[in-house]
N, C-alpha and C positions, 0 to 999 in steps of 0.2 A: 504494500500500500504506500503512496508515496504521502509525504509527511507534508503538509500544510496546513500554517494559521495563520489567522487574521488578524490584527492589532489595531485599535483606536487612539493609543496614545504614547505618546515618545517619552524617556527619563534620559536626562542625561551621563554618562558613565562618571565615574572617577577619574580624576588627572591619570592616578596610575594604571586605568584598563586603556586610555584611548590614545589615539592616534594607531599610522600605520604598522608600526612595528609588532600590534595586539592584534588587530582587526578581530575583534572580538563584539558578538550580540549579546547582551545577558537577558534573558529568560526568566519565568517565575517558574519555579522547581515545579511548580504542576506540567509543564509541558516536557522537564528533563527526565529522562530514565537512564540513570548512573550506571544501573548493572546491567543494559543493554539487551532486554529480553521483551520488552513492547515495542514494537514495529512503529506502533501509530503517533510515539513520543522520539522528538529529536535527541540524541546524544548528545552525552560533551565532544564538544572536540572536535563536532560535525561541519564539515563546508556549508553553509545556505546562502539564499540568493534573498536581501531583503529588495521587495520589489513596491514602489511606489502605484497606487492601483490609478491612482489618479494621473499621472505624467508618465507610468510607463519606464522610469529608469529606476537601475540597478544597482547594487554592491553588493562582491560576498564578503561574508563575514563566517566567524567560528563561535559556534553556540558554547557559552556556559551559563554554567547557575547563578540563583538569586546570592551573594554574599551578604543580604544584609542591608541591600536598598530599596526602596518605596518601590518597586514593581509588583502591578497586581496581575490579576489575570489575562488582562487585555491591553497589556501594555508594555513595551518592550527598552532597555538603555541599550543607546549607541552613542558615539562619540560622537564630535560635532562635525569630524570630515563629512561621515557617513550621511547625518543629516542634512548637511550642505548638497551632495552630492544628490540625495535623493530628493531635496526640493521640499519639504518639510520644515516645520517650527517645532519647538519645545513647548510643551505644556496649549497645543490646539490637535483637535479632533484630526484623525488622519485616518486612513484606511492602505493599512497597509499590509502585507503579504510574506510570510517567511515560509519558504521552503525548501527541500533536498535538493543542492546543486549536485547537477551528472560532474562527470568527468569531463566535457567539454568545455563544460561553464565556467568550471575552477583551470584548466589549460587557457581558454581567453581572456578572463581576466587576469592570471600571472601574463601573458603575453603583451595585454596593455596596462598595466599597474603602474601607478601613478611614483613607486618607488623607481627611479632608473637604474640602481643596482640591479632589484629585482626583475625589472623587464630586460635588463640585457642579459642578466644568466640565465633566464628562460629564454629568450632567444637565441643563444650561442648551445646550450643543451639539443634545445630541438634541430637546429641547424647540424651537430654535431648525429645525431641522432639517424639524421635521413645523406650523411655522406658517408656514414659507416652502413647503411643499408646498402646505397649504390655503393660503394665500393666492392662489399662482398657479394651483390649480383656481378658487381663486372670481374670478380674473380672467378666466380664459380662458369659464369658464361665464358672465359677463355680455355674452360677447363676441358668442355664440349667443341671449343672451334676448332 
């Protein structure tokens, strides 16, 4: 079953969960399951895609739990890039969407991340990736001609 929820109101994170280097959502423990046995509850740790229902733009982020901040059940902390990014205010109604990012989502986003370290060691990876591919086709094809 693939995992989404909808959220009506934004918290702001801690100085020390936010910015890029965390990229981190925090959650209210009713949506987390720690020991990873409900399908229909996000994990820690997990990739998702918080997705603006109203404009349509995105950021992933990595699900953790409530430590101890005013989130209720319909309402989610993210740092202030993320809310920048997604076109949102703090503390107004929103409607917004957290869901299971594929494998793809989380590869585009590292490939356009707003960190330039991070975007250029996923691109010199991938790059490196698909010239070790052809090279060992054009091995293996010499091997036949």
């Amino acid at each position: 079953m693939k995992k989404s929820k909808r959220f009506e109101s934004v918290v702001r994170l801690p100085p020390e969960d936010s910015g890029l280097q965390h990229s981190i959502v925090r959650l209210s423990n009713n949506h987390i399951d720690s020991k990873k046995r409900d399908t229909t509850k996000f994990f820690r740790r997990d990739a998702v895609v918080v997705i603006n229902k109203y404009n349509g733009e995105k950021v992933l982020r990595y699900v953790m739990g409530n430590p101890g901040l005013s989130i209720t059940k319909d309402s989610l902390a993210i740092d202030y890039d993320a809310v920048d990014h997604l076109g949102i205010k703090y503390k107004e109604k929103v409607n917004v969407e957290v869901r299971a990012a594929s494998t793809i989502e989380v590869l585009m986003w590292f490939w356009h991340h707003p960190d330039l370290s991070v975007n250029l060691s996923v691109r010199l990876g991938v790059i490196g990736a698909v010239l070790g591919v052809l090279g060992f086709m054009t091995g293996i094809a010499s091997m036949f001609a």
